[in-house]
PDB file of N, CA, C and O in Angstrom:
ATOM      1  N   UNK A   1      22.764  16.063   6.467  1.00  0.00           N
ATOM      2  CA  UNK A   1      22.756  14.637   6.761  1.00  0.00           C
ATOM      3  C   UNK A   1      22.034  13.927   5.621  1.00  0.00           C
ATOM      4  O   UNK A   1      21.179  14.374   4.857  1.00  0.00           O
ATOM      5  N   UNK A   2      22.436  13.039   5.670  1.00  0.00           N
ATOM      6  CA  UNK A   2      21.704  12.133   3.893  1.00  0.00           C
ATOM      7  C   UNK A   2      20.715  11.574   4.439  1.00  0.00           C
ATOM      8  O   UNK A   2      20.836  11.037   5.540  1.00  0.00           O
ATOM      9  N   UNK A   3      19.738  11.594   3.874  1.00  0.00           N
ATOM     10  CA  UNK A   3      18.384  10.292   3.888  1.00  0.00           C
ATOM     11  C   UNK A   3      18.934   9.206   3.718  1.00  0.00           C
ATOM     12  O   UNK A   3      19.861   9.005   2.933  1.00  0.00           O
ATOM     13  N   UNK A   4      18.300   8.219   4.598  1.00  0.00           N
ATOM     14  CA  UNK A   4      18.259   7.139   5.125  1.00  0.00           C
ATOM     15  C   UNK A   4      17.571   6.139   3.896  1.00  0.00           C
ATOM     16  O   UNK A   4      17.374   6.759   2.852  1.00  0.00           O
ATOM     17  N   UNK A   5      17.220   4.843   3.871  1.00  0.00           N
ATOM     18  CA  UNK A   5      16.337   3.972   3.053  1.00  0.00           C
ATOM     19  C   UNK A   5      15.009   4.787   3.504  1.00  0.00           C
ATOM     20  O   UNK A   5      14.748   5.234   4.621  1.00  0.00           O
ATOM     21  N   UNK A   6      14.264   4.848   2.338  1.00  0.00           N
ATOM     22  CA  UNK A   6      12.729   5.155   2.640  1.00  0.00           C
ATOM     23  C   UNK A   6      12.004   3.776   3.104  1.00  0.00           C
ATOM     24  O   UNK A   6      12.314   2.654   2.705  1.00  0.00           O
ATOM     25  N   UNK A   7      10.902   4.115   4.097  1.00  0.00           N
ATOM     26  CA  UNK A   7      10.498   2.928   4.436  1.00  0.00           C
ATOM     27  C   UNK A   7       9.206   2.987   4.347  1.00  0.00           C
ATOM     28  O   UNK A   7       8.754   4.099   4.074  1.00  0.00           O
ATOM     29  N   UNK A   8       8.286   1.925   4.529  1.00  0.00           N
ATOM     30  CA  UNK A   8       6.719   2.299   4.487  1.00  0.00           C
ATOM     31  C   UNK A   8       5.959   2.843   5.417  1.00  0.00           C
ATOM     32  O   UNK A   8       6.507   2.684   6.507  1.00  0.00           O
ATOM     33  N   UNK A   9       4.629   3.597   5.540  1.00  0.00           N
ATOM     34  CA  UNK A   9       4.060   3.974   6.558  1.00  0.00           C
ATOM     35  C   UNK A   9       3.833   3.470   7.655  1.00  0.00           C
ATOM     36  O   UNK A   9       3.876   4.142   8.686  1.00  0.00           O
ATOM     37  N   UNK A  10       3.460   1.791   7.631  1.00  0.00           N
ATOM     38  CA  UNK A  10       3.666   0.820   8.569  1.00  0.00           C
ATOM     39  C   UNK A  10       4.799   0.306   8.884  1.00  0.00           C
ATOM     40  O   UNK A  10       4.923  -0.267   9.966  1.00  0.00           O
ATOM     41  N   UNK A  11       5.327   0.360   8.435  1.00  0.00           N
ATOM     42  CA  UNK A  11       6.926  -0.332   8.949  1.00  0.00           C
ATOM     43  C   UNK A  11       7.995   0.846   9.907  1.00  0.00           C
ATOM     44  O   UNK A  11       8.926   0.561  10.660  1.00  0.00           O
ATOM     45  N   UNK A  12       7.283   2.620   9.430  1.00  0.00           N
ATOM     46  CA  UNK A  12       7.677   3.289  10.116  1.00  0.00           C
ATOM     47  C   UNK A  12       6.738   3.323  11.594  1.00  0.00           C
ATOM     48  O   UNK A  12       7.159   3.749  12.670  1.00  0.00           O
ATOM     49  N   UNK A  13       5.693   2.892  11.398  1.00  0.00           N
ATOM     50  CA  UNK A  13       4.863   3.041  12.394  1.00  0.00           C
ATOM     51  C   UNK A  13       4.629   1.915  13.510  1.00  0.00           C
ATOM     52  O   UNK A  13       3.932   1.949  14.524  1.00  0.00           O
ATOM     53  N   UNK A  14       5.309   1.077  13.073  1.00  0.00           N
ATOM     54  CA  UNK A  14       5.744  -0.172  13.761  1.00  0.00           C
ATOM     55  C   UNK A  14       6.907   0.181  14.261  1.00  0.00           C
ATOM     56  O   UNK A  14       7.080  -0.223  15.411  1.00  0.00           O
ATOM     57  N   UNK A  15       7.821   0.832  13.775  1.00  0.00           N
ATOM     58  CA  UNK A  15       9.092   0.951  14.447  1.00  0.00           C
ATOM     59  C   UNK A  15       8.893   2.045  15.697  1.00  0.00           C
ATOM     60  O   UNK A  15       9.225   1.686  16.826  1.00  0.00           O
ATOM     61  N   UNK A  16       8.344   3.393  15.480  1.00  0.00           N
ATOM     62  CA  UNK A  16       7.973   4.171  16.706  1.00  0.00           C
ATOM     63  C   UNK A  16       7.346   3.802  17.584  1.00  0.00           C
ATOM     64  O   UNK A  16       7.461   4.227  18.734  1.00  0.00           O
ATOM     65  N   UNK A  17       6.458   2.825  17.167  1.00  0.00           N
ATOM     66  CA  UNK A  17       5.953   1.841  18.652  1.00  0.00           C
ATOM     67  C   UNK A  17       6.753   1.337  19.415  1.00  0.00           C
ATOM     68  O   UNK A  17       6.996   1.329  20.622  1.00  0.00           O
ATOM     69  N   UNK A  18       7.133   0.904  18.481  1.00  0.00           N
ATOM     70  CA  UNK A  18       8.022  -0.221  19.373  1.00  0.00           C
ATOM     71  C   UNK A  18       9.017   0.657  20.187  1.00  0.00           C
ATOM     72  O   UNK A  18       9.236   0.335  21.355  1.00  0.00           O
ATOM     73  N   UNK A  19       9.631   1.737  19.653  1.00  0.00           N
ATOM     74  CA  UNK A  19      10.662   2.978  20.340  1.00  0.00           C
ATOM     75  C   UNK A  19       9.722   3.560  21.454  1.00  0.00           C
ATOM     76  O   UNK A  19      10.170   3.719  22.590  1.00  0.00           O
ATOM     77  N   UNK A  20       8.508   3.858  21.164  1.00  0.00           N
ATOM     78  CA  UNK A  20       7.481   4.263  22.341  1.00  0.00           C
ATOM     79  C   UNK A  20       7.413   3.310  23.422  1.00  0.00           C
ATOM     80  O   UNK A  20       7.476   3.757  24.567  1.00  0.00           O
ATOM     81  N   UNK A  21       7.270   1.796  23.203  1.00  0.00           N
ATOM     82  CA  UNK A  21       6.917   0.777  24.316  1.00  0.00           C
ATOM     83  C   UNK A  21       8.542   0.673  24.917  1.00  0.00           C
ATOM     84  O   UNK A  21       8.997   0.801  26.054  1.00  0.00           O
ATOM     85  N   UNK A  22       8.952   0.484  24.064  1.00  0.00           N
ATOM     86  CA  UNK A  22      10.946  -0.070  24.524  1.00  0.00           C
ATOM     87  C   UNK A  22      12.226   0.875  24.585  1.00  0.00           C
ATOM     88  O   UNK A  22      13.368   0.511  24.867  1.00  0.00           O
ATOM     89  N   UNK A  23      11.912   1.833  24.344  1.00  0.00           N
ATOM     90  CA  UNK A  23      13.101   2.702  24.785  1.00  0.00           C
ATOM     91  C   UNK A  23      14.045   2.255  23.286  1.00  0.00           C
ATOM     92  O   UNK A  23      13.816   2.201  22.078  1.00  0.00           O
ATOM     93  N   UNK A  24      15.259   1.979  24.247  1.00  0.00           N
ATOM     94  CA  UNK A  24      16.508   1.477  23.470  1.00  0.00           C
ATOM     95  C   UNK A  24      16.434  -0.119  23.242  1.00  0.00           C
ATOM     96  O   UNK A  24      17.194  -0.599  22.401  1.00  0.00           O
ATOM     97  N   UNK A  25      15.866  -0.664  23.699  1.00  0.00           N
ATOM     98  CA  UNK A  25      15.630  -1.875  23.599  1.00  0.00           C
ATOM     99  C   UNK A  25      15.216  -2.263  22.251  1.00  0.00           C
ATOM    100  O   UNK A  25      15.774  -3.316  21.941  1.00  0.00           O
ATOM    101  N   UNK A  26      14.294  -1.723  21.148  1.00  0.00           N
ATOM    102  CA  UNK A  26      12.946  -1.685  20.516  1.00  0.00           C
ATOM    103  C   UNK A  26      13.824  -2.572  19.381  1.00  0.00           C
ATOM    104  O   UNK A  26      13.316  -3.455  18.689  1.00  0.00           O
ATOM    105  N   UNK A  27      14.994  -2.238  19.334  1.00  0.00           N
ATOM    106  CA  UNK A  27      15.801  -2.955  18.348  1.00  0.00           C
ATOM    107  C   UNK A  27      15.718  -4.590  18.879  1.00  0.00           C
ATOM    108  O   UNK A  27      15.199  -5.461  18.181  1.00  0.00           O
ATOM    109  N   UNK A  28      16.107  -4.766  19.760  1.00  0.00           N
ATOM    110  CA  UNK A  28      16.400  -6.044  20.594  1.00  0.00           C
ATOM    111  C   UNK A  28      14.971  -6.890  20.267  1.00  0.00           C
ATOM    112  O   UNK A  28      14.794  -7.967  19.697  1.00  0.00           O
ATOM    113  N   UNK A  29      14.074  -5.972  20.852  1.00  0.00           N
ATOM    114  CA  UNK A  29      12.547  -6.753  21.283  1.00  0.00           C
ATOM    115  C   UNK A  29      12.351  -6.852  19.097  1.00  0.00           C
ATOM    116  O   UNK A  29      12.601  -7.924  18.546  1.00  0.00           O
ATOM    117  N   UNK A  30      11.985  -5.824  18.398  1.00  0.00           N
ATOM    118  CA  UNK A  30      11.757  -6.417  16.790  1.00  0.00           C
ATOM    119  C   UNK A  30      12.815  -7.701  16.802  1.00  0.00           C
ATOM    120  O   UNK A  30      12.206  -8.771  16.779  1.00  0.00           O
ATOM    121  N   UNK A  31      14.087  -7.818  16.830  1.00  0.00           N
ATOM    122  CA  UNK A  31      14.887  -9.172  16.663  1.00  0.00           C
ATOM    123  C   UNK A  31      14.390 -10.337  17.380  1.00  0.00           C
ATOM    124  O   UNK A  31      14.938 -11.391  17.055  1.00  0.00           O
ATOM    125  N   UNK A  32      13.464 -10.411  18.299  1.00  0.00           N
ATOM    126  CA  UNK A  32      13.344 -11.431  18.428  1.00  0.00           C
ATOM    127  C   UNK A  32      11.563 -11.876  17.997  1.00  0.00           C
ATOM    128  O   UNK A  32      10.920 -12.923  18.073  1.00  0.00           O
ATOM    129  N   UNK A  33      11.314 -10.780  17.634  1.00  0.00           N
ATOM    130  CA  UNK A  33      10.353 -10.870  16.613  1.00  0.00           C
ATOM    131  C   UNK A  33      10.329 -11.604  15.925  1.00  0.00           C
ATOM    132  O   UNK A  33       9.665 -12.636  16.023  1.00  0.00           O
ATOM    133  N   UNK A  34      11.195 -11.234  14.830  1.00  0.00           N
ATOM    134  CA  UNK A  34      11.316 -11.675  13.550  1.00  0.00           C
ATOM    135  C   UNK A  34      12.032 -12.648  13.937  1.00  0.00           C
ATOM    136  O   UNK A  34      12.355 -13.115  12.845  1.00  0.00           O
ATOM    137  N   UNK A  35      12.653 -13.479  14.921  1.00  0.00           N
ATOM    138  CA  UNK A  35      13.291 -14.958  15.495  1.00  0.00           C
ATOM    139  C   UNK A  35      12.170 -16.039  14.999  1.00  0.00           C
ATOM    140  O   UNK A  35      12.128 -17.000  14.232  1.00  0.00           O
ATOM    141  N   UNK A  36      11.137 -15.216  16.022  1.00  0.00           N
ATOM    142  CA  UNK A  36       9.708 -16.157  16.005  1.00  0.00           C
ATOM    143  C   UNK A  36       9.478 -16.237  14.331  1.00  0.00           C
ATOM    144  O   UNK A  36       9.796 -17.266  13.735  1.00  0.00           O
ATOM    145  N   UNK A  37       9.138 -15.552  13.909  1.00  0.00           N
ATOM    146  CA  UNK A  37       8.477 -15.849  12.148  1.00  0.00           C
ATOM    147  C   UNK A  37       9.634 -16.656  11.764  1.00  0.00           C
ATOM    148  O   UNK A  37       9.343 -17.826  11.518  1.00  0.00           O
ATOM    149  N   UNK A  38      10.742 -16.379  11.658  1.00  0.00           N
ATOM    150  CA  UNK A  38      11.846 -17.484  10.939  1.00  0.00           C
ATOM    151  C   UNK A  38      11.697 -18.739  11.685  1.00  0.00           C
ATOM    152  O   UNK A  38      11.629 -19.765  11.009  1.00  0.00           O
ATOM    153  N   UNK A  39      11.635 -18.832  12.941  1.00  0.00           N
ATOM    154  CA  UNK A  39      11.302 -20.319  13.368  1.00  0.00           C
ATOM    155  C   UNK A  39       9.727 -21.123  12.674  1.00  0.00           C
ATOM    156  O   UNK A  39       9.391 -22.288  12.463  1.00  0.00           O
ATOM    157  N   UNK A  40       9.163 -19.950  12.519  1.00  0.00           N
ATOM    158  CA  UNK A  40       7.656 -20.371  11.450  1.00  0.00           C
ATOM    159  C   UNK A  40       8.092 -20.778   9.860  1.00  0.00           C
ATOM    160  O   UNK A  40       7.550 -21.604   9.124  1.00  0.00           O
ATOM    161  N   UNK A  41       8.884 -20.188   9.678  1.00  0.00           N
ATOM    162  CA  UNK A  41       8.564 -20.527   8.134  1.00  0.00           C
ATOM    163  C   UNK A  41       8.723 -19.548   7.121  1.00  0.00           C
ATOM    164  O   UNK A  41       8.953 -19.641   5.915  1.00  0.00           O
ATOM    165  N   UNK A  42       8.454 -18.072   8.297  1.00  0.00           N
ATOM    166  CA  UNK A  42       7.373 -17.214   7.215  1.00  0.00           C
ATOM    167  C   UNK A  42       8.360 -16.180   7.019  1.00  0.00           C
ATOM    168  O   UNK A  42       8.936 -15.447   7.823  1.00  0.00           O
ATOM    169  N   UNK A  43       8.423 -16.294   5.752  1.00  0.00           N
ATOM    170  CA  UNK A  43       9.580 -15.526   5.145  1.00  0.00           C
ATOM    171  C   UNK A  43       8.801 -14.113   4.768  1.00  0.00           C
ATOM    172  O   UNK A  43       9.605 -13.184   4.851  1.00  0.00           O
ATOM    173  N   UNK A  44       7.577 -13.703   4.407  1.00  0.00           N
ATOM    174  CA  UNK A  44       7.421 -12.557   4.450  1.00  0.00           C
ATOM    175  C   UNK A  44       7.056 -11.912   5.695  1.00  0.00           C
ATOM    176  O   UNK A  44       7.199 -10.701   5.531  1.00  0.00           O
ATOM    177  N   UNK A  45       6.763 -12.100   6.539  1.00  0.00           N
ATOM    178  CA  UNK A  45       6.567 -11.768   8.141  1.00  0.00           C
ATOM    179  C   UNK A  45       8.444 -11.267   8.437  1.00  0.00           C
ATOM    180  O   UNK A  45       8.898 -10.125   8.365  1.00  0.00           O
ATOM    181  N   UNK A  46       9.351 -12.790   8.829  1.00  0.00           N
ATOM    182  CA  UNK A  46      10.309 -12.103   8.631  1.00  0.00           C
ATOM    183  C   UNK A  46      11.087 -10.763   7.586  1.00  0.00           C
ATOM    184  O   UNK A  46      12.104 -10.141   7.893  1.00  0.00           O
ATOM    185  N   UNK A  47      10.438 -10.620   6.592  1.00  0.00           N
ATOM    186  CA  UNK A  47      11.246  -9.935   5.610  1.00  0.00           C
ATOM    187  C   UNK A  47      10.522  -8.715   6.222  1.00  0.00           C
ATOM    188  O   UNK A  47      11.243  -7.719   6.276  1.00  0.00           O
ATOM    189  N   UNK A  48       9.572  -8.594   6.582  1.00  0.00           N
ATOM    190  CA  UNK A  48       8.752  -7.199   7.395  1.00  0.00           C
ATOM    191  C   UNK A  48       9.183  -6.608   8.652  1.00  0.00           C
ATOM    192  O   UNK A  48       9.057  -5.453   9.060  1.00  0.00           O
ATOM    193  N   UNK A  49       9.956  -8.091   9.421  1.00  0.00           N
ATOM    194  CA  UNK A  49      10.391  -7.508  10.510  1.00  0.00           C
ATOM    195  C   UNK A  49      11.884  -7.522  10.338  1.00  0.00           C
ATOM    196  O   UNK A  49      12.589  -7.583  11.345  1.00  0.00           O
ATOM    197  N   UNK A  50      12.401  -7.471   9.182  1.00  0.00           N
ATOM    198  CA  UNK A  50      13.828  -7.019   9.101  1.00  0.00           C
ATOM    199  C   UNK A  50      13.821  -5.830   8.637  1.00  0.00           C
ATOM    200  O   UNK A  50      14.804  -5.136   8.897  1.00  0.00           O
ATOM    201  N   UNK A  51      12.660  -5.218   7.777  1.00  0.00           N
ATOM    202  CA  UNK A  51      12.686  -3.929   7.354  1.00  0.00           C
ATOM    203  C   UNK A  51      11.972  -2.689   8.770  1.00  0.00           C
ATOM    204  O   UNK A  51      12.184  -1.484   8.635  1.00  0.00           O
ATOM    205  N   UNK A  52      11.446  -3.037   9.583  1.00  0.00           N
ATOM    206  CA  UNK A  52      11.125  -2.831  11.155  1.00  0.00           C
ATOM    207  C   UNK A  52      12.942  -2.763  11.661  1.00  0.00           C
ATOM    208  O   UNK A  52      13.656  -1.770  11.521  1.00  0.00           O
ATOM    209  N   UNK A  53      13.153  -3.418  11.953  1.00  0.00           N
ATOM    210  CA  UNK A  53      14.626  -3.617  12.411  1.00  0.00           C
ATOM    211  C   UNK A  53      15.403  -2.292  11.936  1.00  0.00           C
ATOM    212  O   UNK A  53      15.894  -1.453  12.690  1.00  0.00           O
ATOM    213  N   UNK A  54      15.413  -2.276  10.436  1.00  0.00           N
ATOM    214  CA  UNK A  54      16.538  -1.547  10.147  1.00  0.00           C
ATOM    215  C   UNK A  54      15.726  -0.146  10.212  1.00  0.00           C
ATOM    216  O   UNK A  54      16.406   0.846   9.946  1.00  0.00           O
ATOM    217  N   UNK A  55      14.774   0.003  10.433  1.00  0.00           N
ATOM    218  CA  UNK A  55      14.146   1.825  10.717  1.00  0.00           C
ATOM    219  C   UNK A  55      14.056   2.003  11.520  1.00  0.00           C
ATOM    220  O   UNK A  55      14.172   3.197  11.799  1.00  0.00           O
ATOM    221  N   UNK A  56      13.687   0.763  12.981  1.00  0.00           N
ATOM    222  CA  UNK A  56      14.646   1.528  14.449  1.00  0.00           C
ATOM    223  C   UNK A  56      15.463   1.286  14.595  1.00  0.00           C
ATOM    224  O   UNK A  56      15.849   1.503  15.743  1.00  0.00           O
ATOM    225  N   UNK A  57      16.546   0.587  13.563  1.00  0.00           N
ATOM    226  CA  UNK A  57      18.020   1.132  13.766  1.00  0.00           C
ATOM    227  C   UNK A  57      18.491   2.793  13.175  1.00  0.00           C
ATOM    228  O   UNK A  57      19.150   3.668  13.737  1.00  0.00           O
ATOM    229  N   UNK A  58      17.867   2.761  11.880  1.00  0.00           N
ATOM    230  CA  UNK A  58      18.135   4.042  11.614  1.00  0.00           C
ATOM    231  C   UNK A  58      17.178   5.709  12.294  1.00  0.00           C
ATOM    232  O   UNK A  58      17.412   6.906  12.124  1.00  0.00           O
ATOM    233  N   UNK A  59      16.120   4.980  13.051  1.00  0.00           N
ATOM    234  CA  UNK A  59      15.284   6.350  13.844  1.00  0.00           C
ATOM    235  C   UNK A  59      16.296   6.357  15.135  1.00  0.00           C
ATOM    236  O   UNK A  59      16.604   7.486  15.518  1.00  0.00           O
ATOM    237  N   UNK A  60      16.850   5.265  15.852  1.00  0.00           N
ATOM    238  CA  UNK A  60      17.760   5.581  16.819  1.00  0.00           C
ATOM    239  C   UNK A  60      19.281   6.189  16.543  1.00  0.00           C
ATOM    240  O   UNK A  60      19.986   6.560  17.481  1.00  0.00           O
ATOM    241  N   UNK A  61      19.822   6.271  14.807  1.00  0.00           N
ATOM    242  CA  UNK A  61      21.023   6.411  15.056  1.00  0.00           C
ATOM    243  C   UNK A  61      20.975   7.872  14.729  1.00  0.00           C
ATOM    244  O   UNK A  61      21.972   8.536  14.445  1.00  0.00           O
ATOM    245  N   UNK A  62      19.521   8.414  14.800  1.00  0.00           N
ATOM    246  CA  UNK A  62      19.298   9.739  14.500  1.00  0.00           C
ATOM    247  C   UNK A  62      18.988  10.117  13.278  1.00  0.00           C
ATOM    248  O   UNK A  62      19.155  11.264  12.862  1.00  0.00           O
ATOM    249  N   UNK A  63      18.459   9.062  12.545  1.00  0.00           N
ATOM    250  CA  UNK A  63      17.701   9.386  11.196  1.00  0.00           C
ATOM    251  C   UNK A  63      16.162   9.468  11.321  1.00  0.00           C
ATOM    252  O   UNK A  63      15.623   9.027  12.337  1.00  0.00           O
ATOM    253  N   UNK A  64      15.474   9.989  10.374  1.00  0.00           N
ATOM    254  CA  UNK A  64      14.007   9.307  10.775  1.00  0.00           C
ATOM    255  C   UNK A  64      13.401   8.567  10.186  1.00  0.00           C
ATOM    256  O   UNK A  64      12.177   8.655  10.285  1.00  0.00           O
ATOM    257  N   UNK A  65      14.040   7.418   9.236  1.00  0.00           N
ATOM    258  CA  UNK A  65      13.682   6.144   8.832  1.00  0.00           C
ATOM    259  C   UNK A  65      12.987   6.813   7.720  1.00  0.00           C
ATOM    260  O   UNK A  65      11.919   6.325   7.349  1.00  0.00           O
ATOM    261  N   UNK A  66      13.420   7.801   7.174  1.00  0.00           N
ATOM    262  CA  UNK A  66      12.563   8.138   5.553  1.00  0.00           C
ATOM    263  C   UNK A  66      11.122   9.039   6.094  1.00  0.00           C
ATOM    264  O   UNK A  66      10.151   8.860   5.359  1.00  0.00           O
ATOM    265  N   UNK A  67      10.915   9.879   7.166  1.00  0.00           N
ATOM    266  CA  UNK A  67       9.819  10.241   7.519  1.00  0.00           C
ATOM    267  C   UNK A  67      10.383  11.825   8.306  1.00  0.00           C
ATOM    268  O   UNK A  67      11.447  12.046   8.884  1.00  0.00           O
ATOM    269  N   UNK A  68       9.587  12.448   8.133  1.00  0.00           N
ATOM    270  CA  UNK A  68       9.605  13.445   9.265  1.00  0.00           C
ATOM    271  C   UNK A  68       9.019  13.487  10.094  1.00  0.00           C
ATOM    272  O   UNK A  68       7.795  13.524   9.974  1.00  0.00           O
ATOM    273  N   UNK A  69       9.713  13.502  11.485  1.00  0.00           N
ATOM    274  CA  UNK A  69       9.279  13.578  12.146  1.00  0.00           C
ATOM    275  C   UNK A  69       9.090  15.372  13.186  1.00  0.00           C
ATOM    276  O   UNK A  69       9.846  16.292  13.500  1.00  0.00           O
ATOM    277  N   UNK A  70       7.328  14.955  13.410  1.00  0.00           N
ATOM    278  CA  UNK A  70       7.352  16.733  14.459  1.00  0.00           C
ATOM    279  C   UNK A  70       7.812  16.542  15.860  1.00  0.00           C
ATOM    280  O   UNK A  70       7.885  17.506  16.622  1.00  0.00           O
TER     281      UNK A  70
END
């Protein structure tokens, strides 16, 4: 299977939370995350929670977002 985008330690660690608190959801609940910061303004907040987004998209489609996981 090919590696995925590498992602950062926090952005992976933000994403397993969020998979820990939300199940299948975790995708849903980061999108409206990053709703809120774009209604702010804040383009690097959003740009953090689009890179969140796409590593629990890719830890759910069965990658591990650039990390191994035990």
């Amino acid at each position: 299977m090919p590696e995925g985008p590498a992602f950062s330690e926090q952005t992976r660690s933000a994403a397993l939370a969020l998979i820990a608190q939300y199940g299948e959801d975790a995708e849903v609940i980061a999108t409206l995350r990053a709703a809120e910061f774009a209604a702010l303004g804040d383009r690097k907040g959003l740009a953090d929670w689009d890179d969140i987004i796409a590593c629990v998209a890719a830890m759910q489609a069965g990658g591990t977002g650039g990390a191994t996981l035990n």
